[in-house]
C-alpha positions as a Markdown table, in Angstrom:
| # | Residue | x | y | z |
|---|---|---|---|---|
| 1 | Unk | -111.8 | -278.6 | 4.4 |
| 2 | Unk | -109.9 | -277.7 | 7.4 |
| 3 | Unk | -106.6 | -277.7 | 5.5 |
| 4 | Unk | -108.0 | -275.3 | 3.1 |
| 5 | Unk | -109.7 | -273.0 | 5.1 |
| 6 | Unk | -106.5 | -272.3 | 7.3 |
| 7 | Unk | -103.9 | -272.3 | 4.3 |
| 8 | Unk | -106.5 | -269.4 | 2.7 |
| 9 | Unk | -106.6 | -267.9 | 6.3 |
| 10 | Unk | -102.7 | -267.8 | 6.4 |
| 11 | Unk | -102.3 | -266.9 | 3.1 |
| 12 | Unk | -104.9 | -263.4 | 3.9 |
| 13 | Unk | -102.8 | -262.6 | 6.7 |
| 14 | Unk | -99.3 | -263.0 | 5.2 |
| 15 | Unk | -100.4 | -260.6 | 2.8 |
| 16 | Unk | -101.8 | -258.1 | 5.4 |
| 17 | Unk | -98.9 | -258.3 | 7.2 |
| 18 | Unk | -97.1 | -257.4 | 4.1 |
| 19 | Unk | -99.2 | -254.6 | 3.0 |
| 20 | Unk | -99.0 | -253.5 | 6.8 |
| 21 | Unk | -95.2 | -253.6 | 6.6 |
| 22 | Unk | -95.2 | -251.0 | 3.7 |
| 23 | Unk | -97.6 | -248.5 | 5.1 |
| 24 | Unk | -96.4 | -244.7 | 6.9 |
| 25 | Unk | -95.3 | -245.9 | 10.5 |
| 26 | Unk | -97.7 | -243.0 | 12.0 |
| 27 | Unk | -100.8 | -245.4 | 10.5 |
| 28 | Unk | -98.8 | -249.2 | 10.6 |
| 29 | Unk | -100.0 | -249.9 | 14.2 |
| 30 | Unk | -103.7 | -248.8 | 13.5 |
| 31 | Unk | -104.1 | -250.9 | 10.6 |
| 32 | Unk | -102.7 | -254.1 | 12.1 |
| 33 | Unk | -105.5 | -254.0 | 15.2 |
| 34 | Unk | -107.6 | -253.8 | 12.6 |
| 35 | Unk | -105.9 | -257.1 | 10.8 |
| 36 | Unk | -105.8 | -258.6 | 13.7 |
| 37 | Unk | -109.6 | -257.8 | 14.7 |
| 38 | Unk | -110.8 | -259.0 | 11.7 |
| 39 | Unk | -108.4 | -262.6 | 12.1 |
| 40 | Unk | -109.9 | -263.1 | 15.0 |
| 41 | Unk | -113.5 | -262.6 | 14.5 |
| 42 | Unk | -113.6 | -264.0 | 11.0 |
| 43 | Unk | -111.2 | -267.4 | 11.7 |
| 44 | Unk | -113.9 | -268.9 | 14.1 |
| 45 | Unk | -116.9 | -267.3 | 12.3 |
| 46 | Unk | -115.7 | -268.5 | 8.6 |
| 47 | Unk | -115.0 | -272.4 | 10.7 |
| 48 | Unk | -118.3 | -272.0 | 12.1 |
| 49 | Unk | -120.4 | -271.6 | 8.9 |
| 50 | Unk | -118.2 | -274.2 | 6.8 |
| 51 | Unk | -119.2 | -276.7 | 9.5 |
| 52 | Unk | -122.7 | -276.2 | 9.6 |
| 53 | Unk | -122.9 | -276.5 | 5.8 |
| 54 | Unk | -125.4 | -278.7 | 4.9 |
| 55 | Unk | -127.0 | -279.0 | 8.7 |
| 56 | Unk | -130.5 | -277.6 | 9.3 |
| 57 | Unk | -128.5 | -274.8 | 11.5 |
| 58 | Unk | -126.6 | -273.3 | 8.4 |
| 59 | Unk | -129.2 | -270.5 | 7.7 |
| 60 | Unk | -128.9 | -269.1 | 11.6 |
| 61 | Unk | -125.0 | -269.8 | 11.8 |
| 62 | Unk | -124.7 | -268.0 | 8.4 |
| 63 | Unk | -127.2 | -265.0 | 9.4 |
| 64 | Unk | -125.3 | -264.5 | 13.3 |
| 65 | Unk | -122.3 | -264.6 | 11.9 |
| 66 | Unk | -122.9 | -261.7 | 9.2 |
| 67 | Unk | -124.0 | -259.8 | 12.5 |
| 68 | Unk | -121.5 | -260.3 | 14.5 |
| 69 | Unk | -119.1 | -258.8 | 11.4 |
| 70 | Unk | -120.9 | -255.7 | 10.7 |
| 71 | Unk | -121.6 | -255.6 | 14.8 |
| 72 | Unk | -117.4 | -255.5 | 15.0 |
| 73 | Unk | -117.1 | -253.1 | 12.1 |
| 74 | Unk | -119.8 | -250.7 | 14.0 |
| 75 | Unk | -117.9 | -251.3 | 17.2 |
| 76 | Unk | -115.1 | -250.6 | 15.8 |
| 77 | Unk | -115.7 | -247.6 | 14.2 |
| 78 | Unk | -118.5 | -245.9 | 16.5 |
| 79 | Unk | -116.2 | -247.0 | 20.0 |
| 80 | Unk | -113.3 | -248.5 | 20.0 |
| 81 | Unk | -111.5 | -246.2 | 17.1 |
| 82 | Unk | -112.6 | -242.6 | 18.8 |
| 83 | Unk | -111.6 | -243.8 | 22.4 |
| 84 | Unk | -108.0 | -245.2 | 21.4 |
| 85 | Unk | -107.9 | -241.8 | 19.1 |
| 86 | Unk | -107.0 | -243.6 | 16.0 |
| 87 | Unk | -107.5 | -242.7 | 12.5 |
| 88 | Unk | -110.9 | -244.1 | 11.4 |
| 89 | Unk | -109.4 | -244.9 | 8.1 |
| 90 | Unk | -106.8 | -247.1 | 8.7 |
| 91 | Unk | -108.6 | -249.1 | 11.1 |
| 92 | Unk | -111.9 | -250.0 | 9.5 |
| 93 | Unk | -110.1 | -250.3 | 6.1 |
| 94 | Unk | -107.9 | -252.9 | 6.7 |
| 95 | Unk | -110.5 | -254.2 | 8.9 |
| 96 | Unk | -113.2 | -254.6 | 6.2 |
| 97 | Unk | -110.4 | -255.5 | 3.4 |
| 98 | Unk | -109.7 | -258.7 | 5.7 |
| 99 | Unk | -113.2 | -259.4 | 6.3 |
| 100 | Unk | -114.1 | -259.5 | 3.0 |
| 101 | Unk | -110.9 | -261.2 | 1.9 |
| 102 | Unk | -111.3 | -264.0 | 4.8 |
| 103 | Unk | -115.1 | -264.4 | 3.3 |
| 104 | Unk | -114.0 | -264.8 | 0.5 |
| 105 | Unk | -111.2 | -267.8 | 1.4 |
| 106 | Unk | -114.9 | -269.1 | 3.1 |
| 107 | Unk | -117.1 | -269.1 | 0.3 |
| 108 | Unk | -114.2 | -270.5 | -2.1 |
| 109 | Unk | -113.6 | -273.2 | 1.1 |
| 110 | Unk | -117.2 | -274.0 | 0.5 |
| 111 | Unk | -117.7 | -274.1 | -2.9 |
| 112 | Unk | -114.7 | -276.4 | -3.5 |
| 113 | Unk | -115.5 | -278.9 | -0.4 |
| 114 | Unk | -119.1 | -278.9 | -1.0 |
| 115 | Unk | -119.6 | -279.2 | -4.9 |
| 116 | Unk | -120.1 | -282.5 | -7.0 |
| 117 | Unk | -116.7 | -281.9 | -9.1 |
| 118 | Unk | -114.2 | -282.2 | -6.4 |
């Protein structure tokens, strides 16, 4: 599980990075902190809830977890983006692009660890 988790995790930022790398320089920097937000949230988060799979815990893991990612968007967009005078867009979108993308390498992590065919 752990292999897979961190090669999807590696493989959503290696393509951020490159989609960062072709955006206008004046927005590059903005949409990295939000990569980089979202990596760092979402890697203990997604590690958390794929541990606690099949534990009587999962449910409140799963639940905190899914607040603590829209908490960070909120943040995000409501303080941290209007006192560094960014561009809302470029923050929260590559923010919630590798959110979703990182919960996605999670559910796929899950599905393939946790189902009777593998």
């Amino acid at each position: 599980m752990r292999g897979r988790y961190l090669i999807g995790a590696a493989l959503v930022a290696a393509a951020g990075a490159g989609i960062i790398l072709i955006l206008p320089a004046a927005i590059r920097s903005q949409a990295a902190w939000g990569g980089a937000i979202a990596m760092a949230l979402q890697a203990p988060l997604g590690w958390w809830a794929l541990r606690s799979i099949g534990t009587s815990r999962f449910q409140l893991v799963w639940t905190l977890g899914m607040l603590a990612r829209l908490a960070a968007v909120a943040v995000t967009g409501l303080i941290l983006v209007p006192a560094l005078g960014w561009d809302v867009a470029p923050v929260l979108g590559a923010l919630v692009a590798a959110l979703l993308l990182l919960l996605l390498v999670e559910a796929v992590t899950a599905v393939r660890e946790h189902s009777s065919d593998s």
